[in-house]
C-alpha positions as CSV (number, residue, x, y, z in Angstrom):
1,X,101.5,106.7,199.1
2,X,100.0,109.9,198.6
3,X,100.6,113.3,197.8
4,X,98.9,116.2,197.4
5,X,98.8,119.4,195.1
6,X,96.5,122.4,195.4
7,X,96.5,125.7,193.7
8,X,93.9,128.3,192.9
9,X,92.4,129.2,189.4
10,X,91.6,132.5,188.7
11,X,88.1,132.9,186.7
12,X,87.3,135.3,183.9
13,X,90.4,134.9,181.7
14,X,90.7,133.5,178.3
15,X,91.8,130.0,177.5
16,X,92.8,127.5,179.5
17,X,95.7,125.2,181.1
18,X,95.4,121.4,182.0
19,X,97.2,120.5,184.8
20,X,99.3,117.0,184.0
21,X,101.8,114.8,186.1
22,X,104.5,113.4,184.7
23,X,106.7,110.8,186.0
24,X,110.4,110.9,184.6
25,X,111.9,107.8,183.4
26,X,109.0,105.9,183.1
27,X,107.5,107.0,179.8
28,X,105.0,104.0,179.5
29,X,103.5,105.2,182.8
30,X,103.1,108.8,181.7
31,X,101.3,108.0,178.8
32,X,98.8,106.0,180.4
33,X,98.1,108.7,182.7
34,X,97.7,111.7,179.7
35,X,95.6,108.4,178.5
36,X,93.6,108.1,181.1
37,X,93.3,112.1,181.6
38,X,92.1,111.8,177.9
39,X,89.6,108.9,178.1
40,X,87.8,110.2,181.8
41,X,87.9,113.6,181.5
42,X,90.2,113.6,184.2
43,X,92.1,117.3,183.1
44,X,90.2,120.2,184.9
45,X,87.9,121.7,182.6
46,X,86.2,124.8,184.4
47,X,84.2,127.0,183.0
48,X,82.0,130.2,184.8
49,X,79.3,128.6,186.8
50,X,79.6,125.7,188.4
51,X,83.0,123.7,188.2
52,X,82.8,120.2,187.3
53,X,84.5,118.6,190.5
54,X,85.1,114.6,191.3
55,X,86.9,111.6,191.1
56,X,88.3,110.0,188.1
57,X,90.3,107.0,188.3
58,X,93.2,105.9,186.3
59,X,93.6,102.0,188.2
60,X,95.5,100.5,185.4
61,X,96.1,99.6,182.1
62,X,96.7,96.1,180.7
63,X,97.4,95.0,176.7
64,X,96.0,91.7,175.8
65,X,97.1,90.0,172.1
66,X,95.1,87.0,171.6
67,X,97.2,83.8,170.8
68,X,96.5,81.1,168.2
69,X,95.8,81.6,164.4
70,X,93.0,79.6,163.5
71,X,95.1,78.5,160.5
72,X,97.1,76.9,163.0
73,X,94.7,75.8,165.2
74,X,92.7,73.8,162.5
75,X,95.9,72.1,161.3
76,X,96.1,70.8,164.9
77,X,92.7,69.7,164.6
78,X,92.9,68.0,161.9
79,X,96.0,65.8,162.7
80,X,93.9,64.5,164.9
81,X,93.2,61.7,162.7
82,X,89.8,60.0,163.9
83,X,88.6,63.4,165.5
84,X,85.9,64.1,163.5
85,X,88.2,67.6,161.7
86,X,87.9,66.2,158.3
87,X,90.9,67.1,155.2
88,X,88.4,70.1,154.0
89,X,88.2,71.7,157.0
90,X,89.5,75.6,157.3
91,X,90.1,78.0,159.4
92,X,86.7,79.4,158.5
93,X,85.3,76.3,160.3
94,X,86.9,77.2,163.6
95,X,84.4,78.9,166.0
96,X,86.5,81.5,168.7
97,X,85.3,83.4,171.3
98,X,87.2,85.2,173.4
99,X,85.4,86.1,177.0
100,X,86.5,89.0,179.4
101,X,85.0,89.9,183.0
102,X,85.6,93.1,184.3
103,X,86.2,93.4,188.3
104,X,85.3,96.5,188.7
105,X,83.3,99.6,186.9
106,X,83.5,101.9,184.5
107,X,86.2,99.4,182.4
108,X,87.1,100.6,178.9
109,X,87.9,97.8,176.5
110,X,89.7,98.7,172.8
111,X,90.0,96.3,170.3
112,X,92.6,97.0,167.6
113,X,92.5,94.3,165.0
114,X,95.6,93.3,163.2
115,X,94.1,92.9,159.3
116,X,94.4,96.8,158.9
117,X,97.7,97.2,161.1
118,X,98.3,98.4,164.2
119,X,97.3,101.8,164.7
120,X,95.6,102.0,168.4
121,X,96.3,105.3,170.1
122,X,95.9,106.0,173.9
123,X,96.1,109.4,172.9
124,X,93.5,109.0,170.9
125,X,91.0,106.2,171.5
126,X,88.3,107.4,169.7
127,X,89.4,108.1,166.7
128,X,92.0,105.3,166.3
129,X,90.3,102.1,168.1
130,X,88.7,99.2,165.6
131,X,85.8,99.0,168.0
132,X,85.5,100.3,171.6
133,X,83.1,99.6,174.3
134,X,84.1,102.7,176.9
135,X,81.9,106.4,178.1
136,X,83.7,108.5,175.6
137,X,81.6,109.9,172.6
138,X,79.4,108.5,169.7
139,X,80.9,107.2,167.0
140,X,81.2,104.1,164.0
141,X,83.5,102.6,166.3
142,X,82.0,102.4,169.6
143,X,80.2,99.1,169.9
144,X,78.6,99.9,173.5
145,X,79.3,101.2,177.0
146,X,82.6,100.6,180.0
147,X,81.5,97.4,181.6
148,X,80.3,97.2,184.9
149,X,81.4,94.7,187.9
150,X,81.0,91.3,186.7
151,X,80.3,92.2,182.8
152,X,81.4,90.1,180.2
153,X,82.1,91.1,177.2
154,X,82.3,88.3,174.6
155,X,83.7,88.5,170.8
156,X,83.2,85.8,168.3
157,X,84.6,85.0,164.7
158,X,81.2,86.8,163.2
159,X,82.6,90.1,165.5
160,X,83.9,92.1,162.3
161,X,85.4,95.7,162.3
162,X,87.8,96.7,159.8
163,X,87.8,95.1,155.7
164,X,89.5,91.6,155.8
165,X,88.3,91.1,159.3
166,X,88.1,87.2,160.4
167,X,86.9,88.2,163.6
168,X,88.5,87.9,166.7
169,X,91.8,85.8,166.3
170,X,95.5,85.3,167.3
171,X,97.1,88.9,166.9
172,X,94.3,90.8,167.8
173,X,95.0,93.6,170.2
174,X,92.5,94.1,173.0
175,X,93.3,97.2,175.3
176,X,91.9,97.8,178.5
177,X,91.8,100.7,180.5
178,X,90.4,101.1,184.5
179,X,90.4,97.9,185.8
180,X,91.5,94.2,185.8
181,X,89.9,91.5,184.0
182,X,90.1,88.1,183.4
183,X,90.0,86.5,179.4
184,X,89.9,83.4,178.5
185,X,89.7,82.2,174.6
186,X,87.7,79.0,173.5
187,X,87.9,77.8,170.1
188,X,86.1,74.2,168.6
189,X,85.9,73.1,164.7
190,X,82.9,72.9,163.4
191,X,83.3,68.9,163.1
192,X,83.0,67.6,165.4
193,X,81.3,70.7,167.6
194,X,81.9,71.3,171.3
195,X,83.3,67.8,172.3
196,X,86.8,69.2,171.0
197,X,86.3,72.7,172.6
198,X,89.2,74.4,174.4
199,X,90.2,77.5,176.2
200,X,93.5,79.0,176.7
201,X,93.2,81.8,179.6
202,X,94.9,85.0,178.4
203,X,97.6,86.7,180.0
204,X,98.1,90.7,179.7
205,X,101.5,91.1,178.4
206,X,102.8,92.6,181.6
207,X,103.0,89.0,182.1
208,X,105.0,87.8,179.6
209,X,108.2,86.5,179.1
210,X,110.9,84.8,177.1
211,X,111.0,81.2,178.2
212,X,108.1,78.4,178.3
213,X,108.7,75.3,179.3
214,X,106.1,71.9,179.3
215,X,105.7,68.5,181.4
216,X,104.3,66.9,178.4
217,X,104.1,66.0,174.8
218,X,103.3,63.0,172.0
219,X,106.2,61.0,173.6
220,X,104.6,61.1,176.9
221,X,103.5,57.4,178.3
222,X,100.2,56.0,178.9
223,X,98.0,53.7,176.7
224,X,96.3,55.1,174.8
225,X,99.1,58.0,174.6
226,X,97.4,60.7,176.3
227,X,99.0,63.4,174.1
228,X,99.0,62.0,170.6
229,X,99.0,65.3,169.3
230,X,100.3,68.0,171.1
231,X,101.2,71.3,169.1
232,X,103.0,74.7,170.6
233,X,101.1,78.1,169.9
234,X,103.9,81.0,170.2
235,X,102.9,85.2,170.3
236,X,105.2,87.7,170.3
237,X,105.0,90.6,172.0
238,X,107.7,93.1,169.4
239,X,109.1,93.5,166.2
240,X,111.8,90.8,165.3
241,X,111.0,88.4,167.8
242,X,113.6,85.5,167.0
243,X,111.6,82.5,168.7
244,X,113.5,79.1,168.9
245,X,112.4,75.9,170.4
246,X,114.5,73.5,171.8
247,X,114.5,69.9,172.9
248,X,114.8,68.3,176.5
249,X,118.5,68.1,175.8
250,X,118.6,71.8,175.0
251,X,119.2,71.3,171.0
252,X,117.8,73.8,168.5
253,X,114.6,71.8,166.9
254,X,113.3,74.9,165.2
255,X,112.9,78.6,165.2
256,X,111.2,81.4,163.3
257,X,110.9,85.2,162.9
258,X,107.3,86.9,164.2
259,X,106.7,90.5,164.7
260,X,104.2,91.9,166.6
261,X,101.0,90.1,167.4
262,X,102.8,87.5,165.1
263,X,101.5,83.8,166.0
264,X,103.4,80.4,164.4
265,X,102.7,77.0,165.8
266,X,105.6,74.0,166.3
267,X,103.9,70.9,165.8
268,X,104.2,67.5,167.5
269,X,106.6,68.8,170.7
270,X,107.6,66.0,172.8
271,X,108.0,66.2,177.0
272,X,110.3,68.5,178.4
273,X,110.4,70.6,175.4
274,X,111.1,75.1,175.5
275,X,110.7,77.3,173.9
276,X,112.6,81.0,174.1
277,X,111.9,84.5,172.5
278,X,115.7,86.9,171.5
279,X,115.4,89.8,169.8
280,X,117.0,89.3,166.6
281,X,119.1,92.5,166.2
282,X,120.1,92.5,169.3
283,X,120.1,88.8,171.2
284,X,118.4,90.3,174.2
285,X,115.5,88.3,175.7
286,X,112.0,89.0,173.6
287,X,108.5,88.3,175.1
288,X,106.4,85.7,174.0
289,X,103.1,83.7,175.0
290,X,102.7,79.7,174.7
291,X,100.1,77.3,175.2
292,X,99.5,73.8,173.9
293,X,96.6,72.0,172.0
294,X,96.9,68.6,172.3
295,X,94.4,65.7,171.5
296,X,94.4,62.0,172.9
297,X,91.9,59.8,171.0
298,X,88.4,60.4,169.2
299,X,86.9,63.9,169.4
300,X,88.8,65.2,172.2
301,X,90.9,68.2,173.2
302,X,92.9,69.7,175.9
303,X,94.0,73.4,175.7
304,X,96.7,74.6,178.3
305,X,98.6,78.0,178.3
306,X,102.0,77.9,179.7
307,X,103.3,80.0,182.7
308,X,106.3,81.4,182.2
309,X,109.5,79.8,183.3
310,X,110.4,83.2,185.1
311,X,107.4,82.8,187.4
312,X,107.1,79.0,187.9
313,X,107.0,78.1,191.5
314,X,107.8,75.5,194.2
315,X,104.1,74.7,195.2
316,X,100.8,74.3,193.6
317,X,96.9,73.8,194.6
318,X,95.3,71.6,192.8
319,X,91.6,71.8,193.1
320,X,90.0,68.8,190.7
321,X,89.5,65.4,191.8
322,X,89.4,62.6,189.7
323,X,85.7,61.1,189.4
324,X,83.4,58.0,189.5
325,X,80.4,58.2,187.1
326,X,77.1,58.6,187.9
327,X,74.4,55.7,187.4
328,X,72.9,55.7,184.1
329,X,76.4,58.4,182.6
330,X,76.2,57.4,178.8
331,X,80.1,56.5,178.9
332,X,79.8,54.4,182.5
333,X,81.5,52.0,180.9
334,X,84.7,54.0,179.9
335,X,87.2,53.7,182.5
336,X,87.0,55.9,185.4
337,X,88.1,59.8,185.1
338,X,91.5,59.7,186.2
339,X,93.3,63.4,186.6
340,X,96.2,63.6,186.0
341,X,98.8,65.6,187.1
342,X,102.1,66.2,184.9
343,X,105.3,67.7,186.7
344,X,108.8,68.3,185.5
345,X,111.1,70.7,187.3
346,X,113.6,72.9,185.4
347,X,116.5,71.3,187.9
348,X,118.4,67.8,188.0
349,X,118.1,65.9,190.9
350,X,114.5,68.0,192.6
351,X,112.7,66.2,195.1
352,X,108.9,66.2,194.4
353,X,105.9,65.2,196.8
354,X,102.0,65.2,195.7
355,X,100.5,65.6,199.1
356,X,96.4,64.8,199.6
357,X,96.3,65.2,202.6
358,X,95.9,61.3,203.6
359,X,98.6,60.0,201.2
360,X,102.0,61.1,200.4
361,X,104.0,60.4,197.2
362,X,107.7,61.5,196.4
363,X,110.1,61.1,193.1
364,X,113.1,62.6,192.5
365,X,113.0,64.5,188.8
366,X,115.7,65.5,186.5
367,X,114.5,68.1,184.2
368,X,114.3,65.6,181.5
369,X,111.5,63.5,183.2
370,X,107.8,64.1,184.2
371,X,106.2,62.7,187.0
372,X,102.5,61.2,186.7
373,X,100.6,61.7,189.6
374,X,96.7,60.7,189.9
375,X,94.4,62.8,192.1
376,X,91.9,61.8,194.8
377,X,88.8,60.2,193.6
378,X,85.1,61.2,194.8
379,X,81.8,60.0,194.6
380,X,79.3,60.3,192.0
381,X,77.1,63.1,194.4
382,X,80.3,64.9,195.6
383,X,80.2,68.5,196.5
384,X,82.7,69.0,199.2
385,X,85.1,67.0,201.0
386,X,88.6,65.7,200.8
387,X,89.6,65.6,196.8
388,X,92.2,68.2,196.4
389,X,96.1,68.3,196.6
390,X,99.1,69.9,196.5
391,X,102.5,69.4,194.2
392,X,105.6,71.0,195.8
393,X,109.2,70.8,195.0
394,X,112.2,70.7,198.1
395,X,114.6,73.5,198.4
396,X,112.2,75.9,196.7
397,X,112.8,74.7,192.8
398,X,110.7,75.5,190.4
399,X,108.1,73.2,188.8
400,X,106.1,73.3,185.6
401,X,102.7,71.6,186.4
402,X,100.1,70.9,183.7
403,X,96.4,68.6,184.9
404,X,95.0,66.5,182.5
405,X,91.0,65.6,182.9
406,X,90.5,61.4,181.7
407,X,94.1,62.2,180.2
408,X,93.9,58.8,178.7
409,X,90.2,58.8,177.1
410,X,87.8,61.1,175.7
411,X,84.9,62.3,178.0
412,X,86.2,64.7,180.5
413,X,89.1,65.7,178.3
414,X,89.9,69.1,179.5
415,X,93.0,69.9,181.3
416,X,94.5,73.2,182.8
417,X,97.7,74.6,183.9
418,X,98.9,75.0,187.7
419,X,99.6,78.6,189.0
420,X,102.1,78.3,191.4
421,X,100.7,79.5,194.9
422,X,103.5,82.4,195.6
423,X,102.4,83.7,192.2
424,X,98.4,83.3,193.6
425,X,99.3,85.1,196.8
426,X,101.1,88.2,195.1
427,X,98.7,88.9,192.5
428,X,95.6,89.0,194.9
429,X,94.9,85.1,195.0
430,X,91.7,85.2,197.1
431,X,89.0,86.4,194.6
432,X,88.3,85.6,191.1
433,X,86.1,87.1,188.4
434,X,85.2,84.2,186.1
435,X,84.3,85.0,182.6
436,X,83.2,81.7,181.3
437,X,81.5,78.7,183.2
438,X,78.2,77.9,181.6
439,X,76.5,74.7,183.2
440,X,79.6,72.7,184.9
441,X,81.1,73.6,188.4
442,X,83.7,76.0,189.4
443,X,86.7,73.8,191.3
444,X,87.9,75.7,194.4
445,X,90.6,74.7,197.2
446,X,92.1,76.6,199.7
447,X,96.1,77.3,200.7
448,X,94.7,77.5,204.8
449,X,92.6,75.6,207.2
450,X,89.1,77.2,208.0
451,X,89.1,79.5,204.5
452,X,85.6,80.9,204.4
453,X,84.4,81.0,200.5
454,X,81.7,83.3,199.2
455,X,79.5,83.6,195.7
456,X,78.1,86.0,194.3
457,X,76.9,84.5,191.1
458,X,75.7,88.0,189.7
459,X,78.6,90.3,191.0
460,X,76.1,92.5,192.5
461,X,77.0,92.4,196.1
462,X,74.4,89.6,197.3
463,X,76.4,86.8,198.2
464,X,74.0,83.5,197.2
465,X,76.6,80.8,198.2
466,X,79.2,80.7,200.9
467,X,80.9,78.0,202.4
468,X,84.1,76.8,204.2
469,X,87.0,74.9,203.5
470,X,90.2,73.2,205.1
471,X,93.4,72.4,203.4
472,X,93.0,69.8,201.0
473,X,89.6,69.8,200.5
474,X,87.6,71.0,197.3
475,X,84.0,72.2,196.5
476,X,82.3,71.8,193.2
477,X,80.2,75.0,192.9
478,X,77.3,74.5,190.6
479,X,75.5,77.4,188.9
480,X,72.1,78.3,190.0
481,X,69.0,77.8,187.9
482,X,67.3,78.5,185.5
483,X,70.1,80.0,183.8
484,X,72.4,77.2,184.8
485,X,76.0,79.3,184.4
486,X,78.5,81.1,186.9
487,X,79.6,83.5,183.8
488,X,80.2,86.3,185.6
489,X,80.4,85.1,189.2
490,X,82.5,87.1,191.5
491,X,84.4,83.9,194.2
492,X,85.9,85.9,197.1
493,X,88.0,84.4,200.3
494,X,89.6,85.2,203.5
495,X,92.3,83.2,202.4
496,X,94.3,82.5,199.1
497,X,92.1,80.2,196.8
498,X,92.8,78.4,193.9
499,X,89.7,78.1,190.9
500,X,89.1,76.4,188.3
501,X,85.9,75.9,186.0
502,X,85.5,72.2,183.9
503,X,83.2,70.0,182.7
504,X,82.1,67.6,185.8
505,X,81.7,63.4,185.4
506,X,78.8,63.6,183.9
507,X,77.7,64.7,180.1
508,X,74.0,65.0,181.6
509,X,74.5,67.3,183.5
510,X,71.5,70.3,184.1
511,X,71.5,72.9,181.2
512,X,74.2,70.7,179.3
513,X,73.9,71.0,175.7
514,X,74.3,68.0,173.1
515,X,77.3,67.9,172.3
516,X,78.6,69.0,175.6
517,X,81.3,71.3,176.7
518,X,84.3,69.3,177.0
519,X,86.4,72.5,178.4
520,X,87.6,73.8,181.1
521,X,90.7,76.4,182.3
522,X,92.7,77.9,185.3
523,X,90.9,81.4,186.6
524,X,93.5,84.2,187.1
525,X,93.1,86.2,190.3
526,X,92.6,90.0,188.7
527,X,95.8,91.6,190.3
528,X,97.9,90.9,186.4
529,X,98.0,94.6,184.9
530,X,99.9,97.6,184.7
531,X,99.1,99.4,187.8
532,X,99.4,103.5,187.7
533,X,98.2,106.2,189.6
534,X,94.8,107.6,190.9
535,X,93.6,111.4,191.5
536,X,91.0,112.7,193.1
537,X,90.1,116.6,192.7
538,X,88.1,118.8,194.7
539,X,87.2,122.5,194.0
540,X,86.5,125.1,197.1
541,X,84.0,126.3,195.9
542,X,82.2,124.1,193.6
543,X,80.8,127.4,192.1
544,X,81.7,131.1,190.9
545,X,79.4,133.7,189.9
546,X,79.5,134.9,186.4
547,X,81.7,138.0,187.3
548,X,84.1,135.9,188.0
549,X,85.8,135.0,191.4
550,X,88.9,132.8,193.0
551,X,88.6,128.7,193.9
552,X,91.4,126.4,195.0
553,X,91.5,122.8,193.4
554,X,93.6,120.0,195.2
555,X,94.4,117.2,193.7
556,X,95.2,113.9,195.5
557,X,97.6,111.8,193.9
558,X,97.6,107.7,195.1
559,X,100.3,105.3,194.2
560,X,97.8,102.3,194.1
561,X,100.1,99.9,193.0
562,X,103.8,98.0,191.6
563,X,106.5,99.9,189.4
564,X,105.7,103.7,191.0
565,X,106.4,103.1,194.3
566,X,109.2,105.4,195.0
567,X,108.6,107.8,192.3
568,X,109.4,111.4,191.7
569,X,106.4,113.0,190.8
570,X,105.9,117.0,189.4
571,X,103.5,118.9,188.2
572,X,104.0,120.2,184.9
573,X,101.9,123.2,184.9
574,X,99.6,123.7,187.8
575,X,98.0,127.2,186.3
576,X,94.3,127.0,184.7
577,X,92.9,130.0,183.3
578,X,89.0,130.3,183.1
């Protein structure tokens, strides 16, 4: 939808008049646009000479609060008895990073910290940001320039910007203002290093909601119990967020007050477990963030976030095999790398098939009960081929699917959650930004037959890779050397994809560092923010003499994406005085 607005400006006056569109009802909306008037220069600011004429793009707006306290998150660690966490251990031994990759240019990140409070302006960016990395002006605040397509930005615990600062950590704001990126956080105790690394992807709170639900826990079978510990990391989005979590039988096991950016963690959940957000004034639904930490035997981790019960689906891709080692692999004699697949719908009585394409498997689930499912193995030199699957659930029921990597040992002990593929096609499904993958391969599988995959490891427009793949089928895409990572990467398809990044069979692997990175995550397509509205403006003429003179300015006003579709738009004042 577009609309368009023109006017003329009469030169030589005193003063001058911004012309601003508002959108009634939707007050969020309209202050991301003054925002984004504010942070591009977007208002028309003539002066006698030559009129400053162009485009300036407000494409969206997300709000990213980064979950798990490392307070928590070490406590997890170290209940991992035989880890390597030892008792002394603190949160000042945890490293974080949190990674983003901007899909676009000219991206404006804003990092509000919560040891000082709150106090991030739109308004106001400038002046009220911890750090910024955007075009506006000079100041102690701004920590470097709007990332460009394929930039990633990445803040660490040694990242400090306001007194009291632990560096980035659970409750910490990040704002971004242009376009869409993908974040991811990995955190790993000093003891024992990278073996127990783990990343939770992000979600922008748009995507947030009041009810998680997960397939597994410490009571989940297997020998060795593949989720001896498995802890609960809760956000909350507001201000007397009531969060409660409950049992497989729907009994209260425990609850607790956050405010905003406010992160707790419930320890040692079992299978089947939920947990719900209410506002506690007034009972209505509150928005939260999950995800799990969870630990099997030695130094190992596995880090899932949680998709929210409100946008589970009926059918997942599933892009990771499980593996053979290679000849000589330092652990060949561990047993092979099963993954695992953990499913549990949110019905009684839902039929569930794992499909591979050559084999078919069914169980009927009540919502009290996971199903275990092991994927396809492959070869020690695989690259492409049959290896990937599908979980789907009759009559459209929704299913909460977490993968485990070696669930039941130690060496590829990384794991991810499944994003259903309804949620993949809506939210632009066939390309990913991918702001972490150092030395191990990105995991893609396709929804369609004859899905033609390209790479472009440096987002620069060369494509160095491309390949295509049928239903069912995977491709492990290495990084390139030297270098040896696919941070960065831009993974584009003619067809819905699903991608993952993970450590591979091997520990060797090129580029792999000692210890290695036992890690790996789900990679959001980039279509989860709050989509607004674009205008273009052009003057006619560009440029007026110094006695002064007439020029029309139109401005072109694009609805470019959800929630202003259908929107009444006016223009508040369309009179500028130069």
């Amino acid at each position: 939808m577009s609309s368009y607005n023109s006017f003329k400006v009469q030169a030589g006056a005193k003063g001058a008049h911004s012309s601003a569109v508002g959108i009634p009802g939707l007050s969020l909306i309209k202050r991301i646009v003054f925002a984004a008037a504010t942070l591009t220069g977007l208002s028309v600011a003539l002066t006698s000479g030559r009129i400053q004429a162009g485009t300036a793009i407000g494409r969206g707006i997300a709000t990213y609060i980064v979950m798990g306290n490392e307070n928590n998150i070490i406590q997890t660690y170290k209940d991992n008895t035989g880890g390597g966490t030892g008792a002394g251990d603190t949160s000042a031994t945890v490293n974080s990073r949190v990674s983003m990759v901007s899909s676009a240019p000219n991206t404006y990140v804003y990092l509000d910290e919560y040891e000082n409070g709150y106090n991030f302006d739109p308004l106001n960016p400038a002046g009220t940001a911890d750090a910024r990395w955007d075009n506006g002006p000079a100041g102690a605040n701004k920590q470097g320039a709007a990332l460009g397509t394929g930039q990633v930005l990445t803040l660490s615990n040694t990242n400090t910007y306001v007194p009291g600062s632990t560096g980035v950590n659970g409750g910490d704001i990040i704002y971004i203002l242009g376009a869409p990126v993908t974040m991811v956080r990995t955190v790993w105790p000093n003891n024992p290093g990278t073996f127990a690394s783990g990343t939770w992807p992000l979600y922008p709170t748009v995507y947030w909601q009041s009810e998680y639900a997960s397939s597994i826990g410490e009571d989940t079978a297997g020998a060795p119990l593949p989720f001896a510990v498995c802890d609960m990391h809760v956000t909350a989005l507001d201000n007397n967020t009531s969060v409660v979590l409950y049992d497989a039988a729907g009994t209260t096991v425990s609850q607790q007050l956050l405010q905003r950016g406010g992160c707790t963690n419930f320890p040692s959940i079992n299978q089947n477990y939920r947990v719900r957000g209410f506002n506690r004034l007034t009972g209505k639904p509150a928005s939260l963030e999950a995800g799990l930490q969870t630990a099997a035997i030695g130094s190992d981790a596995r880090f899932f976030s949680l998709v929210p019960s409100q946008f589970l689906g009926d059918q997942y891709l599933l892009p990771v095999p499980s593996f053979n080692y290679p000849a000589g692999e330092p652990q060949q004699t561990d047993p092979p790398v099963e993954t695992a697949v953990y499913v549990t719908p949110l019905e009684n009585g839902t039929t569930v098939t794992f499909n591979t394409g050559a084999t078919s498997q069914t169980q009927v689930l009540n919502n009290n009960q996971v199903g275990r499912f092991v994927m396809p193995f492959v070869s020690p030199t695989f690259v492409q081929g049959a290896g990937a699957a599908t979980v789907s659930a009759a009559g459209g029921r929704k299913l909460v699917v977490l993968v485990a990597g070696h669930d039941r040992h130690d060496n590829l002990d990384w794991g991810y959650n499944g994003i259903p593929t309804s949620g993949l096609d809506i939210i632009g499904g066939n390309q990913v930004f991918v702001p972490l993958a150092p030395v191990n391969p990105l995991y893609v599988t396709p929804k369609e037959d004859n899905t033609l995959v390209k790479v472009d490891y440096n987002s620069d427009g060369s494509v160095e890779t491309s390949f295509t793949l049928n239903r069912f089928e995977t491709r492990l895409v290495y990084p390139l050397s030297p270098g040896f990572t696919s941070t960065g990467a831009h993974v584009f398809a003619n067809s819905t994809i699903m991608v993952c990044w993970g450590q591979d069979m091997s520990e060797v692997t090129p580029g792999e560092p000692d210890p290695d990175y036992d890690q790996g995550y789900s990679i959001y397509p980039t279509g989860l923010f709050e989509k607004v509205l674009s205008l273009t403006k052009t003057c006619d003429p560009v440029a007026l003499p110094s006695t002064g003179g007439q020029t029309t300015v139109t401005l072109k006003l694009d609805n470019e994406g959800t929630g202003t579709n259908g929107t009444k738009l006016r223009c508040f004042a369309t009179r500028l005085a130069v």
